[in-house]
C-alpha positions, 0 to 999 in steps of 0.5 A, spaced: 500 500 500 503 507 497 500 512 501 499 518 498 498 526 502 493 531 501 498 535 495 500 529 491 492 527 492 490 534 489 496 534 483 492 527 482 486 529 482 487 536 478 483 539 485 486 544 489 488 541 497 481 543 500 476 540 495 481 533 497 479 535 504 473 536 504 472 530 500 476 525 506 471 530 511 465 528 507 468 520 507 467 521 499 475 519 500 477 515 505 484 516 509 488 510 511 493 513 516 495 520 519 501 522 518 504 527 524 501 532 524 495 530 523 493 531 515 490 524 512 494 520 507 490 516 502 492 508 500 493 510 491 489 505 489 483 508 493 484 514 489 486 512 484 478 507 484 475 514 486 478 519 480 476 513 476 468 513 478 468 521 478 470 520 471 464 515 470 459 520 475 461 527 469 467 529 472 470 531 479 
């Protein structure tokens, strides 16, 4: 499992680091762990699933 921070999720996704924030708040996107300082980190393969169903659903 590669984890992945809030920037390397928004440089992915195309979004700016709030709307991956918010979205990990929403539980629409699920963090696996905490790094320490407190900010999600999200398992790449779960990101990867998301921006492929967002693409399906119209877009992010």
């Amino acid at each position: 499992m590669s984890l992945m921070t809030v920037s390397e999720v928004a440089d992915f996704l195309s979004v700016q680091d709030v709307r991956v924030q918010r979205l990990e708040r929403e539980s629409l996107l699920l963090a696996k762990d905490k790094d320490d300082a407190g900010n999600p980190l999200f398992d790449q393969s779960d990101v990867e699933k998301y921006k492929e169903l967002a693409e399906r659903l119209g877009g992010l």
